[in-house]
ZATIVO-46969 format. One record per residue: x, y, z of N, C-alpha, C in turn. Coordinates in steps of 0.05 Angstrom, whole numbers. Each point is the difference from the previous one (the first is absolute). Layout:
<sites>
<site n_east="X" n_north="Y" n_up="Z" ca_east="X" ca_north="Y" ca_up="Z" c_east="X" c_north="Y" c_up="Z"/>
...
</sites>
This chain:
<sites>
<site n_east="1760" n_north="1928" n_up="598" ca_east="-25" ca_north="8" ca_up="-13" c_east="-15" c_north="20" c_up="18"/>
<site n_east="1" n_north="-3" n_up="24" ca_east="-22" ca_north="16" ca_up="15" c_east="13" c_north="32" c_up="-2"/>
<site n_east="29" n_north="-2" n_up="1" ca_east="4" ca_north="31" ca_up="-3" c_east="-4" c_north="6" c_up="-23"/>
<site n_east="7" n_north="-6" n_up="-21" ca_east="-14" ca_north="13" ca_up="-21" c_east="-23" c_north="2" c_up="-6"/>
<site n_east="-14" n_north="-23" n_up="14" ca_east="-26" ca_north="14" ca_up="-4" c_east="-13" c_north="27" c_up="20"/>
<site n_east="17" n_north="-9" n_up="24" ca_east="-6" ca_north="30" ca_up="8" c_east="7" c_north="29" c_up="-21"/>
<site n_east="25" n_north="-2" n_up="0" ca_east="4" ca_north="23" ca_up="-11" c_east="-23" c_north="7" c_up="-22"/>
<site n_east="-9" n_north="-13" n_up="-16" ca_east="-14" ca_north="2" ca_up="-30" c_east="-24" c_north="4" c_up="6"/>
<site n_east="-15" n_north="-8" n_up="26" ca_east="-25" ca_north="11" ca_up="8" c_east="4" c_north="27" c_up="15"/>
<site n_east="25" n_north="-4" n_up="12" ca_east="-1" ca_north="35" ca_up="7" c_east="4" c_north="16" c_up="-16"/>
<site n_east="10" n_north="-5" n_up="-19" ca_east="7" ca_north="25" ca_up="-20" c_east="-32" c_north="-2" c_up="-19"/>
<site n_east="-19" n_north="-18" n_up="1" ca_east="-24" ca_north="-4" ca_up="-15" c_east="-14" c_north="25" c_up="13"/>
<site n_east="0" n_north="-3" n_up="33" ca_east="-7" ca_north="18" ca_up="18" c_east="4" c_north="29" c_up="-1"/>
<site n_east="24" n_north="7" n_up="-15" ca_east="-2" ca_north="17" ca_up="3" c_east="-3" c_north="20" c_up="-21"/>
<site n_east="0" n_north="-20" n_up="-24" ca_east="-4" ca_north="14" ca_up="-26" c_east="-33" c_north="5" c_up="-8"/>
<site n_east="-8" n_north="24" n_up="-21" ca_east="-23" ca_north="0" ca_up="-9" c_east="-8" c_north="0" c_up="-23"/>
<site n_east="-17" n_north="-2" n_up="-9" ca_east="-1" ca_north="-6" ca_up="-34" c_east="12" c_north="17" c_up="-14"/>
<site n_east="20" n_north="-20" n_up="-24" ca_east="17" ca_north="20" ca_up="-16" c_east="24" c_north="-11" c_up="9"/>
<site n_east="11" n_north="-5" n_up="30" ca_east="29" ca_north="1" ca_up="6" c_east="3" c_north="-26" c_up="1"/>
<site n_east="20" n_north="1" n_up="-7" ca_east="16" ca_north="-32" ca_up="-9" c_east="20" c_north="-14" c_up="25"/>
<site n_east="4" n_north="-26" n_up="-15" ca_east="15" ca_north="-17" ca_up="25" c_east="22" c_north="-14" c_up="-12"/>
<site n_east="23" n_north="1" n_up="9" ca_east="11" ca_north="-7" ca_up="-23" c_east="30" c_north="-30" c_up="18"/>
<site n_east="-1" n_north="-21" n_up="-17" ca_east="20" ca_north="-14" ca_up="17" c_east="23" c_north="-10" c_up="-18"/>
<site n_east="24" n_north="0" n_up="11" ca_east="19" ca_north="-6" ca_up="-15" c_east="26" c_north="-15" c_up="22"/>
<site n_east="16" n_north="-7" n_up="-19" ca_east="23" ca_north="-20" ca_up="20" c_east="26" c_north="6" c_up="-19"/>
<site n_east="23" n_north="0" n_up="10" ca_east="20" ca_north="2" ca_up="-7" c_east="17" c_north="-22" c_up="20"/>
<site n_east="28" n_north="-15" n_up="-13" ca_east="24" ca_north="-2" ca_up="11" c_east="19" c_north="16" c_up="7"/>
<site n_east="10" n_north="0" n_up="22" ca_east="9" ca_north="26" ca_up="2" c_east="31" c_north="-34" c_up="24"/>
<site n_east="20" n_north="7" n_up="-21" ca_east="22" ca_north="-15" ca_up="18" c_east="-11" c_north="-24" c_up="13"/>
<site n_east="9" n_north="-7" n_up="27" ca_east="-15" ca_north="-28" ca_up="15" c_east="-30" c_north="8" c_up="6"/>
<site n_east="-15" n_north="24" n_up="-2" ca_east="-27" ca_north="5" ca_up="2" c_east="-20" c_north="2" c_up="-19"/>
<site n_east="-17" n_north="-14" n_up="-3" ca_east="-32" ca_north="7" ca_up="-13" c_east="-12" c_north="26" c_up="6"/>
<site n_east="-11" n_north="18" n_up="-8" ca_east="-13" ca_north="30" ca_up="15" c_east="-21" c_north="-3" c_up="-22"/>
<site n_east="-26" n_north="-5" n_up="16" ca_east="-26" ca_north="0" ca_up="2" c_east="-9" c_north="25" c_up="2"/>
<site n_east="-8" n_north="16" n_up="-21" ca_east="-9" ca_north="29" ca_up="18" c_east="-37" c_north="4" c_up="-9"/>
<site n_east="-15" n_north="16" n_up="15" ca_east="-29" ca_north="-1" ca_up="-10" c_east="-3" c_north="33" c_up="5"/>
<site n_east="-11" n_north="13" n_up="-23" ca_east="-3" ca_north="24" ca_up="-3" c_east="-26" c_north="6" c_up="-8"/>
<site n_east="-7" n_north="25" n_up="7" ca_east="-23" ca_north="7" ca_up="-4" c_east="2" c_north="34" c_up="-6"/>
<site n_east="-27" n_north="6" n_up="-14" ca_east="4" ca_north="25" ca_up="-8" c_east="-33" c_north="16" c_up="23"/>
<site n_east="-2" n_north="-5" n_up="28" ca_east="-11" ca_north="4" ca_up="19" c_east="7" c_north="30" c_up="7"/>
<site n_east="-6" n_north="11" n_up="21" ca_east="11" ca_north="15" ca_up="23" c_east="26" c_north="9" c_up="8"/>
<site n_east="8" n_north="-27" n_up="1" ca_east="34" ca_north="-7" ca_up="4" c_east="-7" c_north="8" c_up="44"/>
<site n_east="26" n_north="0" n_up="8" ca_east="0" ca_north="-10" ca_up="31" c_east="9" c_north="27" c_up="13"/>
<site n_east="-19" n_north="11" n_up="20" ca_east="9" ca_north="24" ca_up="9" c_east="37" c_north="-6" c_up="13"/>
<site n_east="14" n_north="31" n_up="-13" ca_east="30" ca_north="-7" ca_up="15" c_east="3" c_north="-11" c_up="21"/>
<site n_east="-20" n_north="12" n_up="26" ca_east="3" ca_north="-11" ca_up="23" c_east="-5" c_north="-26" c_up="5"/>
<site n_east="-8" n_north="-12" n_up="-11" ca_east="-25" ca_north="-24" ca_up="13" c_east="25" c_north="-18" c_up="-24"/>
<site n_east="20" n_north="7" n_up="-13" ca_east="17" ca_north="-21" ca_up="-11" c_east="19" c_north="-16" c_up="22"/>
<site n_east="5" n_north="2" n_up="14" ca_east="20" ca_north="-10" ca_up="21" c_east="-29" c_north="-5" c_up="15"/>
<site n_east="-19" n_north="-9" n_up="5" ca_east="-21" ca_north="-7" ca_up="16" c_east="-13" c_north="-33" c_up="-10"/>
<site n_east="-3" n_north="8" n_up="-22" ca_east="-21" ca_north="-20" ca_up="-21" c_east="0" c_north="-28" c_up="10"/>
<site n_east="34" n_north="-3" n_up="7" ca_east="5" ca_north="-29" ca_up="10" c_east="-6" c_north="-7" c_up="30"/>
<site n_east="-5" n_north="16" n_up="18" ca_east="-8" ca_north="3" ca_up="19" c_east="-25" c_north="-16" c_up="9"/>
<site n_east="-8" n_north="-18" n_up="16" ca_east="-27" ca_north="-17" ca_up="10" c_east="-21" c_north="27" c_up="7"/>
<site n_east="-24" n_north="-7" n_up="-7" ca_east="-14" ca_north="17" ca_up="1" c_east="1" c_north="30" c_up="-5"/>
<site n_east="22" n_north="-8" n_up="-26" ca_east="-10" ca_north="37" ca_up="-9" c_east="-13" c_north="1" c_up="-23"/>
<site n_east="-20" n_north="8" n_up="-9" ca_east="-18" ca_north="-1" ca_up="-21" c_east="5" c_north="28" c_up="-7"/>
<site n_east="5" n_north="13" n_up="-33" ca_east="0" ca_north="27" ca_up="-7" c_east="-26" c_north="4" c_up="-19"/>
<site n_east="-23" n_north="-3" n_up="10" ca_east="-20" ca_north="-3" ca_up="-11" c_east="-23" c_north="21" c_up="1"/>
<site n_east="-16" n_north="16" n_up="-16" ca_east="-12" ca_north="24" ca_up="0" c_east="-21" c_north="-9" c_up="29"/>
<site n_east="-17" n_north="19" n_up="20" ca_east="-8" ca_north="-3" ca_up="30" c_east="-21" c_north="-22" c_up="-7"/>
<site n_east="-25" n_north="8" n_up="-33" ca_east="-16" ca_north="-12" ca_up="1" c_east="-1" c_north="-35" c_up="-9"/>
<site n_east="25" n_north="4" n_up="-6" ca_east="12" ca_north="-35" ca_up="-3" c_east="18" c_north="-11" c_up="22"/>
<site n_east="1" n_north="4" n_up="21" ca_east="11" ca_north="-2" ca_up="24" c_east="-15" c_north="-27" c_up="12"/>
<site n_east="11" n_north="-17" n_up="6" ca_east="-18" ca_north="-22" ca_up="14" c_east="9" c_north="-29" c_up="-22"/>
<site n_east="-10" n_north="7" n_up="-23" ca_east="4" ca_north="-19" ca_up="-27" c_east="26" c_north="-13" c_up="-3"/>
<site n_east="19" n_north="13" n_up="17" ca_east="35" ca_north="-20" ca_up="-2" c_east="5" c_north="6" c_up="21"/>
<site n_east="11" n_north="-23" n_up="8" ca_east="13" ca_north="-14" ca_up="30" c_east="25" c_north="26" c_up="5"/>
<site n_east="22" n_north="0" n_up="-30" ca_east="31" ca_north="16" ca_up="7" c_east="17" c_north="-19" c_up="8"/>
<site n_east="-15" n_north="-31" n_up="-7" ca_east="23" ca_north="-24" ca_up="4" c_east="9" c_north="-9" c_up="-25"/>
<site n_east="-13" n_north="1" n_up="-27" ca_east="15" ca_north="-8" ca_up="-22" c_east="20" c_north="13" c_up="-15"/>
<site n_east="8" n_north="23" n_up="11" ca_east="37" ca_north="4" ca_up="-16" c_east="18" c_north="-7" c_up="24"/>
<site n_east="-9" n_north="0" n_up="25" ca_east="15" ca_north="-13" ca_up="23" c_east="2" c_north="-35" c_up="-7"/>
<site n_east="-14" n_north="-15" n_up="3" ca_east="-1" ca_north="-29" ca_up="-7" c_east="22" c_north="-1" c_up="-26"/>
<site n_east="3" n_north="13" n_up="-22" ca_east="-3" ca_north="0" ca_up="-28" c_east="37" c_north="4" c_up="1"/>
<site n_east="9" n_north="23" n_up="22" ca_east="28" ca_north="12" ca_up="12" c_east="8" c_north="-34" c_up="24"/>
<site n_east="-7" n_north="-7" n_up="7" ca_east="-1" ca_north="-24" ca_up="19" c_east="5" c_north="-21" c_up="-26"/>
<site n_east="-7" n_north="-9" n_up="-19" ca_east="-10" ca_north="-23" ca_up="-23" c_east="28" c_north="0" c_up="-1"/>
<site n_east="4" n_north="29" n_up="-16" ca_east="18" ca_north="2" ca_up="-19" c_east="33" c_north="11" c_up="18"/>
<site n_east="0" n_north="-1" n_up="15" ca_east="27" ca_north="-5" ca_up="18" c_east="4" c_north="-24" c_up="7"/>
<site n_east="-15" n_north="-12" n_up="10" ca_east="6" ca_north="-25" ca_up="10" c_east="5" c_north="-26" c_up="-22"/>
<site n_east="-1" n_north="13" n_up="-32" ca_east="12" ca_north="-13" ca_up="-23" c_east="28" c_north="14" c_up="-10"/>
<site n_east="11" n_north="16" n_up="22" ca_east="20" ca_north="10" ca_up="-4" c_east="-4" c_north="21" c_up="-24"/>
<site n_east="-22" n_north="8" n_up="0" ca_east="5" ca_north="30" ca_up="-19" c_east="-18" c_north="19" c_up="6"/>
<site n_east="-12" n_north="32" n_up="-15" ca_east="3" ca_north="14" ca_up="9" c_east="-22" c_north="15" c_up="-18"/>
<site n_east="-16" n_north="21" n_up="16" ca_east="-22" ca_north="13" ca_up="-7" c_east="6" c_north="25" c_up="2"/>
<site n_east="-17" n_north="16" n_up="-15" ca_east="6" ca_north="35" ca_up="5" c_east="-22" c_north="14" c_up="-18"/>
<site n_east="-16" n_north="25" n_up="7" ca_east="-9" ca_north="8" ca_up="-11" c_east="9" c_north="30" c_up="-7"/>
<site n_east="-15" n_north="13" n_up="-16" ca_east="7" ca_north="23" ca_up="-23" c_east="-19" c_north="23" c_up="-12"/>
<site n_east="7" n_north="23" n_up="3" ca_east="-19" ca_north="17" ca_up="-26" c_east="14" c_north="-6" c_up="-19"/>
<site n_east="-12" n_north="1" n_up="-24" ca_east="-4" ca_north="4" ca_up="-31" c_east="3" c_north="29" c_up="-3"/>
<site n_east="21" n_north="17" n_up="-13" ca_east="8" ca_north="19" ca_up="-4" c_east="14" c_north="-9" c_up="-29"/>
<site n_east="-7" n_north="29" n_up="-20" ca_east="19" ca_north="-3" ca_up="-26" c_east="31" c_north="13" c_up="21"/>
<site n_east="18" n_north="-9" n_up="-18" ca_east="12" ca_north="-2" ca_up="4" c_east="19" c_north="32" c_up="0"/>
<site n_east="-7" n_north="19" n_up="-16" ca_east="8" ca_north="28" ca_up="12" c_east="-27" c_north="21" c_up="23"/>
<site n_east="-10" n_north="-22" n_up="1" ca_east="-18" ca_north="18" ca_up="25" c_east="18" c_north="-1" c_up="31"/>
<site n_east="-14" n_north="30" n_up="-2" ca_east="7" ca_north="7" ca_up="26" c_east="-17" c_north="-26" c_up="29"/>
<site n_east="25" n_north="3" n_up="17" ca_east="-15" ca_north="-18" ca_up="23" c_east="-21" c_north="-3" c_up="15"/>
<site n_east="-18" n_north="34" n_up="-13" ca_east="-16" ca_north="-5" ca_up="24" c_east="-33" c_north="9" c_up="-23"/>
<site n_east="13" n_north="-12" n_up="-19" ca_east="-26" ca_north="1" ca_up="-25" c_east="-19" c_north="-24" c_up="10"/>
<site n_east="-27" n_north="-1" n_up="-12" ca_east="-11" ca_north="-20" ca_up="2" c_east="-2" c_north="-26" c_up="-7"/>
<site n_east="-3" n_north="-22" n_up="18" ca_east="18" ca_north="-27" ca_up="-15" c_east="-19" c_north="-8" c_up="-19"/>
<site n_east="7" n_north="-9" n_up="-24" ca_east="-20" ca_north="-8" ca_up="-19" c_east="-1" c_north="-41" c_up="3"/>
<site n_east="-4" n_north="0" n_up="21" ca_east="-3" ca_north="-35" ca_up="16" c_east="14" c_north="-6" c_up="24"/>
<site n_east="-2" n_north="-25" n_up="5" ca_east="19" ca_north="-13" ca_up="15" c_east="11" c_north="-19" c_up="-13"/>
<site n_east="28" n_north="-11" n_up="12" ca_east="16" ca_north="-21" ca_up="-9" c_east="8" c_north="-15" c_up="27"/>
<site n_east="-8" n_north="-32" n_up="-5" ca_east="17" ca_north="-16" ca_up="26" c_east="16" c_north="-10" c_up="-19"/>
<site n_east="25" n_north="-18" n_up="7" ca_east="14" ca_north="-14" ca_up="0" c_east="6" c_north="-16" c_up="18"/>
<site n_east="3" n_north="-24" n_up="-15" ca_east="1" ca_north="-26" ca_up="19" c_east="33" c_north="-15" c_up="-13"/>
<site n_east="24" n_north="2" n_up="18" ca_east="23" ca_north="-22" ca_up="-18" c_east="8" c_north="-25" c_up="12"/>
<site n_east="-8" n_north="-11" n_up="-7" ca_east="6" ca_north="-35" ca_up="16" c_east="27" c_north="-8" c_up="-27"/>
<site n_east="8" n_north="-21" n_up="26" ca_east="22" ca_north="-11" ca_up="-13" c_east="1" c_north="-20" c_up="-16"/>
<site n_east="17" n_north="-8" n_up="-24" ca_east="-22" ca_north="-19" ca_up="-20" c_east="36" c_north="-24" c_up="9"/>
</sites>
């Protein structure tokens, strides 16, 4: 529960009125995949290989202070130690070029059922 609820307040965080949040689950073989999407910002390229990182917060300067940068770390910690597996994502249609703007972010969470 606590990682999802992280994720769902971060993605609350980062959306603004109008943009949506959207959650869904699939079976996918011996895994469940939990994913939580949002139609936000989406996650600078660089700072994707970071996010899970203790104390890295990708957060605009004047909101700096307001998150620790421990809840997708804790959330990567949760969800390994149940033997499955987290990842996050831009939101791209699907013939866009790679370096278009992401229209959200996407985590995925697959635990083993």
């Amino acid at each position: 529960a606590q990682v999802f609820v992280n994720l769902i307040t971060n993605a609350i965080s980062f959306c603004e009125a109008g943009d949506a949040i959207r959650l869904w689950v699939r079976k996918r073989e011996n895994r469940v995949l939990v994913v939580v999407e949002d139609t936000g910002p989406g996650i600078p390229d660089q700072a994707l290989t970071k996010i899970f990182k203790r104390f890295y917060s990708q957060r605009a300067e004047n909101d700096f202070g307001n998150n620790s940068g421990l809840g997708l770390s804790i959330s990567k910690q949760i969800i390994e130690a149940h033997d499955g597996v987290i990842w996050a994502e831009n939101i791209r249609p699907t013939d866009a070029d790679a370096t278009s703007d992401p229209l959200g972010a996407r985590f995925v969470v697959g635990l083993p059922v």
